[in-house]
BADONU-159601 format. One record per residue: residue in one letter; chain; z, x, y negated of N, C-alpha, C in turn. Coordinates in pm, 1 decimal, padded with zeros to 6 digits, m for minus. Atoms other than C-alpha are relative to their C-alpha. Last residue first. Layout:
! residues N
[atom "A","A",[Z,X,Y],[Z,X,Y],[Z,X,Y]]
...
//
This chain:
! residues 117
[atom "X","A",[00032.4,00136.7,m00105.2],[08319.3,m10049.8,m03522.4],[m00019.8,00006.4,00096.0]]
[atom "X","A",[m00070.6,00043.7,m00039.7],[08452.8,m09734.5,m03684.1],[00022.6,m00106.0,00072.8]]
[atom "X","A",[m00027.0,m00063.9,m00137.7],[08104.7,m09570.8,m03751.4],[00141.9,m00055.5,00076.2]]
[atom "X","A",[00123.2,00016.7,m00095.8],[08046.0,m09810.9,m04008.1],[00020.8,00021.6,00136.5]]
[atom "X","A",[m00059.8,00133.1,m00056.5],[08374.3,m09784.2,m04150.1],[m00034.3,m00063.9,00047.9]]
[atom "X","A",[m00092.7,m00064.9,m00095.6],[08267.1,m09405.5,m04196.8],[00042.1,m00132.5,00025.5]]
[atom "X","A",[00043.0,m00040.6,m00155.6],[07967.2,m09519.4,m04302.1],[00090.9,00005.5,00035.3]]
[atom "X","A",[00034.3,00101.9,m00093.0],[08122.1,m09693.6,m04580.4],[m00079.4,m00006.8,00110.4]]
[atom "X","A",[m00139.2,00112.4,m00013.5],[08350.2,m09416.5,m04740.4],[m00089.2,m00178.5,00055.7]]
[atom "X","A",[m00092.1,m00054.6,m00082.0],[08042.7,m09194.5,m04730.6],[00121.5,m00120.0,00044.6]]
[atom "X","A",[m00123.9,m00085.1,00057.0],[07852.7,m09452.9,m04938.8],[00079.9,00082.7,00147.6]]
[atom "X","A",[m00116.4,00040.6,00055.5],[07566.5,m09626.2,m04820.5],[00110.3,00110.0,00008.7]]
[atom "X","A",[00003.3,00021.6,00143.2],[07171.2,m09544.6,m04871.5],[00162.8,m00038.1,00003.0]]
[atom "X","A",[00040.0,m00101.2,00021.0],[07103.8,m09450.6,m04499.0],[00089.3,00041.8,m00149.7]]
[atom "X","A",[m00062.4,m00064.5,m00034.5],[07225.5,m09770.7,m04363.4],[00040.7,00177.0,m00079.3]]
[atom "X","A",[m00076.1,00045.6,00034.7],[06988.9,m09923.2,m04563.5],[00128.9,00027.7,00039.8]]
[atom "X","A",[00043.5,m00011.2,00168.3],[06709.5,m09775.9,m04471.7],[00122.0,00019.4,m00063.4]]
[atom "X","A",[m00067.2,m00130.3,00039.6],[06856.6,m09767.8,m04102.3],[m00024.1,00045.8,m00213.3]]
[atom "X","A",[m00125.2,00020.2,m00036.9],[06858.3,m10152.0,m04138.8],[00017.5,00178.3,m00003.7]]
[atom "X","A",[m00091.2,00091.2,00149.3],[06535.0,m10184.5,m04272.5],[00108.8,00026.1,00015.3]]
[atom "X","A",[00031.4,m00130.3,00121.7],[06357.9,m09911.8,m03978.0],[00084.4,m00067.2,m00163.8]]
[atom "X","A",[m00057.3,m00140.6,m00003.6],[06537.6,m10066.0,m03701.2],[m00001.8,00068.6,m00084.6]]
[atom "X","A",[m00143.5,00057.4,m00028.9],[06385.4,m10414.5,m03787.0],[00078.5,00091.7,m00028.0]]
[atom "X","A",[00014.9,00007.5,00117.3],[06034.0,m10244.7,m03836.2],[00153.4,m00084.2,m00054.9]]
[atom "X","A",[m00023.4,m00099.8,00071.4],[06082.0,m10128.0,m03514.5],[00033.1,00029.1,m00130.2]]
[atom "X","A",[m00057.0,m00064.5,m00034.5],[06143.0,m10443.7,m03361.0],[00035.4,00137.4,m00082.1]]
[atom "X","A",[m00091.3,00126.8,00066.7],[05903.0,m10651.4,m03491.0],[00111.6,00112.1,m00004.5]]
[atom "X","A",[00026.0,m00015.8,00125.6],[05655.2,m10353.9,m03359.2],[00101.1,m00095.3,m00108.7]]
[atom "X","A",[00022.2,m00104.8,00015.8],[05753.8,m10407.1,m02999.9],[00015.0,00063.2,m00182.6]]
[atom "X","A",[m00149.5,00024.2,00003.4],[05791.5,m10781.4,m03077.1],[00058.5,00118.4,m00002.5]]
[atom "X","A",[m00103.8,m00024.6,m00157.6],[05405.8,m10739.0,m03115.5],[00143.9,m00004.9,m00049.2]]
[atom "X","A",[m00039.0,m00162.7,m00054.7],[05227.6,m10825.0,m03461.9],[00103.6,m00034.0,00153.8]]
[atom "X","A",[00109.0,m00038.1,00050.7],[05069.7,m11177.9,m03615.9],[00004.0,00159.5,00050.3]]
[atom "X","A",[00168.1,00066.9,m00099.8],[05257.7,m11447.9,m03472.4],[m00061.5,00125.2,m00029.2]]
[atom "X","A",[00026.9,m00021.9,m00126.3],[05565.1,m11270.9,m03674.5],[m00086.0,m00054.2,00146.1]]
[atom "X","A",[00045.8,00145.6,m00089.9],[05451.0,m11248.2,m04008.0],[m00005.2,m00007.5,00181.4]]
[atom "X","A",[00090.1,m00035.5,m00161.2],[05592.8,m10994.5,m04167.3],[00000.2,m00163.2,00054.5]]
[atom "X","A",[m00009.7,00157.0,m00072.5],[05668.3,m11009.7,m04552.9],[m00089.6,00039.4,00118.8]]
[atom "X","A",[00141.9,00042.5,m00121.9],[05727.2,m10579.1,m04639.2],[00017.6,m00199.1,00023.5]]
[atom "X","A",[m00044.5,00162.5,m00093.9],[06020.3,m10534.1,m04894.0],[m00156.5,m00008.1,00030.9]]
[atom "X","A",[m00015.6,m00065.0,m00149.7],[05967.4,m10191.8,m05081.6],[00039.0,m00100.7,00088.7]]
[atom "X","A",[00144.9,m00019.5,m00074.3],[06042.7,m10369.5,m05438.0],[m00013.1,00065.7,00106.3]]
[atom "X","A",[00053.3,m00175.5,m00080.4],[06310.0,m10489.6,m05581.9],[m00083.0,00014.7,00067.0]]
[atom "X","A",[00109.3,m00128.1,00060.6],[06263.5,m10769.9,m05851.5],[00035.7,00092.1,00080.8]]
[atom "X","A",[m00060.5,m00028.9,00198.7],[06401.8,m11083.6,m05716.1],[m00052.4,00100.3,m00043.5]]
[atom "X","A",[m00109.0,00056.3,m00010.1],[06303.3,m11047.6,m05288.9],[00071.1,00022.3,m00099.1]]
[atom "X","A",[m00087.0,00061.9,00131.1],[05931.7,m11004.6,m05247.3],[00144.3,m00062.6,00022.4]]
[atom "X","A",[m00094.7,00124.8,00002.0],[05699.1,m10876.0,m04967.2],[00062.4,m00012.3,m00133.7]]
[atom "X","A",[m00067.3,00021.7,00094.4],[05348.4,m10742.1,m04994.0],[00122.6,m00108.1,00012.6]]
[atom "X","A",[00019.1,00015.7,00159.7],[05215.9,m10801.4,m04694.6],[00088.6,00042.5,m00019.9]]
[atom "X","A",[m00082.7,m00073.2,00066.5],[05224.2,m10744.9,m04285.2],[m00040.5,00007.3,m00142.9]]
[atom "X","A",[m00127.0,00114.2,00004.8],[05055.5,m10957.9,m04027.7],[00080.2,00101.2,m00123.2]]
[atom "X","A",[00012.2,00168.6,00111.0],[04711.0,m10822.8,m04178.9],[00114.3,m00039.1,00047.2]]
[atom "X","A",[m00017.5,00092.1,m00101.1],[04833.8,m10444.4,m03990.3],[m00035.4,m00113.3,m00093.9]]
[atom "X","A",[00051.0,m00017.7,m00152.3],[04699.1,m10108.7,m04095.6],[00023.7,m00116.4,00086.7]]
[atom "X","A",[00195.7,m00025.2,m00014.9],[04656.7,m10113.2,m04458.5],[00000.2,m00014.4,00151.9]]
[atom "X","A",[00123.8,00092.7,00069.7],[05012.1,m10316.4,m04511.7],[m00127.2,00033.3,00024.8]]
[atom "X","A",[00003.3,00084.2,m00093.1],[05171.4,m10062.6,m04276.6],[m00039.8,m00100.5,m00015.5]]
[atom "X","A",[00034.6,m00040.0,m00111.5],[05107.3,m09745.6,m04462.7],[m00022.3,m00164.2,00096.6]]
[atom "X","A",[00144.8,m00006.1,00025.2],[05187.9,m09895.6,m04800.1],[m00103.0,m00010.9,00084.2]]
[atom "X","A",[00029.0,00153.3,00043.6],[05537.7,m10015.9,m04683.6],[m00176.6,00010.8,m00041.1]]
[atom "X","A",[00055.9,00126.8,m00135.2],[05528.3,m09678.8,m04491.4],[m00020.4,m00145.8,m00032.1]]
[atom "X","A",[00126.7,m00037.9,m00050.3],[05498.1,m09467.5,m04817.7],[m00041.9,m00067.2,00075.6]]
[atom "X","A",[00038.5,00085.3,00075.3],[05775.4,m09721.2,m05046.3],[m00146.0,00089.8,00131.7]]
[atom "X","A",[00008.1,m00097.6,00105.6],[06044.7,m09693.2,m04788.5],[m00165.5,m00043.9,m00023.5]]
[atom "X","A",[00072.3,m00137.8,m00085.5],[06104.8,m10017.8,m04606.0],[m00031.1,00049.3,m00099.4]]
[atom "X","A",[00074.8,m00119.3,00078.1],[06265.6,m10338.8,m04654.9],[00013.4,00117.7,00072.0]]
[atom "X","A",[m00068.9,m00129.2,m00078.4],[06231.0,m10662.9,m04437.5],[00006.6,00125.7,m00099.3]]
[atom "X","A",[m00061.5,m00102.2,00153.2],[06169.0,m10990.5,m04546.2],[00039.7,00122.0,00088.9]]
[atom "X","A",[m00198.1,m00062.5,00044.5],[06096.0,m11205.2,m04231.0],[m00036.9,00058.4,m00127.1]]
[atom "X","A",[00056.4,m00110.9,00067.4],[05755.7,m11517.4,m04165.0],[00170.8,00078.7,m00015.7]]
[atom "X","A",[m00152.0,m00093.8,00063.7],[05775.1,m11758.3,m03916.8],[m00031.1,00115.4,m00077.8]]
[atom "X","A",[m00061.6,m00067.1,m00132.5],[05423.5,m11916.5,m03879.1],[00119.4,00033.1,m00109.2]]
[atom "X","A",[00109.2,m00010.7,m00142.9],[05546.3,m12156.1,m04044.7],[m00139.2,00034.8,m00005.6]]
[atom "X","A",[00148.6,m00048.2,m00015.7],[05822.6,m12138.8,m04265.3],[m00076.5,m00003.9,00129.3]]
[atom "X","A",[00130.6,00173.9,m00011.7],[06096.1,m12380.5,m04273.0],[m00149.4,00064.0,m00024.6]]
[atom "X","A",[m00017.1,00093.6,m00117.0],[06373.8,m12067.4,m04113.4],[m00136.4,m00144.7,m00057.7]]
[atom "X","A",[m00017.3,00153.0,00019.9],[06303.6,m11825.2,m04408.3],[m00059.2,m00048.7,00118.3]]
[atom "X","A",[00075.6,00016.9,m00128.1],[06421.9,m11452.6,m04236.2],[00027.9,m00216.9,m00085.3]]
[atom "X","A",[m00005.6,00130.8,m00036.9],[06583.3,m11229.5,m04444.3],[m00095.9,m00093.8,00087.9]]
[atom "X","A",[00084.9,00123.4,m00055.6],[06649.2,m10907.9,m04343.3],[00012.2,m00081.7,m00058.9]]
[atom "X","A",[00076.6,m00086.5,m00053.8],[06852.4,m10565.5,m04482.6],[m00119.0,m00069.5,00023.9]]
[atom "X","A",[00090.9,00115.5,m00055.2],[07087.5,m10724.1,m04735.9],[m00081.9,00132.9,00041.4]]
[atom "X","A",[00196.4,m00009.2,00059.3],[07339.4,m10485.4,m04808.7],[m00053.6,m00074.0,00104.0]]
[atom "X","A",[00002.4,00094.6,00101.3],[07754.1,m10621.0,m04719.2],[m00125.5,00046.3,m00136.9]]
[atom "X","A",[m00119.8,00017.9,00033.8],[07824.4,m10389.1,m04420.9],[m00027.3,m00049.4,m00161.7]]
[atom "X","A",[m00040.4,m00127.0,m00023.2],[07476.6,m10414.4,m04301.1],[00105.2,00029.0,m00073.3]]
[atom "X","A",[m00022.9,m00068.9,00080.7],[07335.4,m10783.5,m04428.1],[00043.5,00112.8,00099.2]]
[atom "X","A",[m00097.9,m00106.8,m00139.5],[07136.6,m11030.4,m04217.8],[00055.8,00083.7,m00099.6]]
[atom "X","A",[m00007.0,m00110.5,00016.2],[07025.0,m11358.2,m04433.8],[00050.0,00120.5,00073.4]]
[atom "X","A",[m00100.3,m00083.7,m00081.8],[06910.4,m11665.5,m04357.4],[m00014.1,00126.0,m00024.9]]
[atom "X","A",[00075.4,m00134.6,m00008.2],[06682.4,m11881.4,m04557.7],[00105.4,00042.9,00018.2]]
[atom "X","A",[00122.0,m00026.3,m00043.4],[06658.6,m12262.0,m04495.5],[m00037.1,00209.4,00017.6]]
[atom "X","A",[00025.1,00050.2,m00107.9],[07024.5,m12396.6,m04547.8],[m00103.6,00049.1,00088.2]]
[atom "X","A",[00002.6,00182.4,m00052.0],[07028.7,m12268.2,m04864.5],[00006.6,00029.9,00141.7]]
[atom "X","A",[00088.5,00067.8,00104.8],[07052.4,m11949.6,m05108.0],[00042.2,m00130.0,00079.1]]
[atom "X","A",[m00013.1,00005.4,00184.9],[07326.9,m11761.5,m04972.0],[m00084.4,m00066.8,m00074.7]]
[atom "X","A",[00092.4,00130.1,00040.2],[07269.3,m11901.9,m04537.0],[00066.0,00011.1,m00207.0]]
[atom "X","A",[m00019.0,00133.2,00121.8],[07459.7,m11593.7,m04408.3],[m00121.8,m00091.1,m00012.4]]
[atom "X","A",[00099.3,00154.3,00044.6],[07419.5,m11379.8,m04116.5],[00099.5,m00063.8,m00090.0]]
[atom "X","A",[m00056.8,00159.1,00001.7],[07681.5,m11026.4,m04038.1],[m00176.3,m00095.9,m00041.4]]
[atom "X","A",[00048.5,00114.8,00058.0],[07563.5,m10667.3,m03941.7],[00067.2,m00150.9,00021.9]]
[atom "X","A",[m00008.5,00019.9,00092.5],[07800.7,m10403.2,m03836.3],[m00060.6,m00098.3,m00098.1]]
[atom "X","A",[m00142.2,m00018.4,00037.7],[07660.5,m10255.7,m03547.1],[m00021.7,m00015.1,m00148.7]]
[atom "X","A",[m00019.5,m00113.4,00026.6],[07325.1,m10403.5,m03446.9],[00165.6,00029.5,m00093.2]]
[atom "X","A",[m00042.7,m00079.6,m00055.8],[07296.1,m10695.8,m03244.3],[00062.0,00149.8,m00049.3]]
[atom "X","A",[m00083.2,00026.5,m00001.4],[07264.0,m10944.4,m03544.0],[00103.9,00127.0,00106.1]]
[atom "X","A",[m00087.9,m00079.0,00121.2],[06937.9,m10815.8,m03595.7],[00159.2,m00024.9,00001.3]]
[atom "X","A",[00023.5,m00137.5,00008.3],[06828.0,m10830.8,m03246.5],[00073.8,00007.3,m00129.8]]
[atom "X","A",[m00103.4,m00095.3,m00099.5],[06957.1,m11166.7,m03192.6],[m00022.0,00135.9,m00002.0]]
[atom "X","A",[m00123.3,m00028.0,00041.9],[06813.0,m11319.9,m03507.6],[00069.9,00077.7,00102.2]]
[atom "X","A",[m00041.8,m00095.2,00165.6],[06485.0,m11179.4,m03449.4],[00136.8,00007.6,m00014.4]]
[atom "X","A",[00034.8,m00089.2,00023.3],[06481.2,m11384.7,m03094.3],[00022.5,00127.9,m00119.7]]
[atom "X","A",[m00113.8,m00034.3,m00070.6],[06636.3,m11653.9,m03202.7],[m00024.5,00089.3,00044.7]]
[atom "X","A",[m00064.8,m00041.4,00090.8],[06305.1,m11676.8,m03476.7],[00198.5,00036.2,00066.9]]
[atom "X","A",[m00067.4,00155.6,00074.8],[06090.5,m11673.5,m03223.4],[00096.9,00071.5,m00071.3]]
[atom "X","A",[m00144.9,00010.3,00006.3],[05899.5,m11306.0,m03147.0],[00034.0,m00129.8,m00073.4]]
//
């Protein structure tokens, strides 16, 4: 998966916006204003940020080398995927799975404005 690619899937999903908050180089996807993705643009291979609960972040580090220990300020459960390194299939899911995370975790009063889009 290229990195227009990624962005068009994450962008597709209801309610997500892109920013550039640090720089020019690292793009962000949020879910009515939680970061779900980032995705630094001067890396190479392309590498995303993604978070994920803490069993499958474990789970999916032992079972795939495109997939580490990610990092984004001190929270933790952030996978770094390397996308050369897994199917688009699997890009994909792990896409679906940050975003419902995160979905999951917001306030009554912001699903429902969720669901209103």
């Amino acid at each position: 998966m290229n990195v227009e690619e990624y962005r068009d899937y994450c962008i597709s999903k209801k309610g997500v916006t892109e920013s550039f908050p640090f720089n020019e180089t690292t793009l962000v996807f949020k879910v009515m204003g939680k970061m779900f993705a980032l995705c630094g643009l001067d890396n190479v291979p392309l590498r995303v940020n993604l978070k994920c609960d803490p069993e499958r972040a474990i789970a999916l580090r032992e079972e795939h080398d495109g997939i580490i220990e990610g990092w984004h300020m001190s929270k933790k459960h952030w996978n770094t995927v390397y996308l050369d390194k897994i199917s688009k299939d699997l890009t994909k899911e792990l896409i679906d799975h940050s975003y419902n995370l995160v979905v999951s975790k917001l306030t009554k009063k912001v699903k429902a404005e969720l669901e209103a889009l």
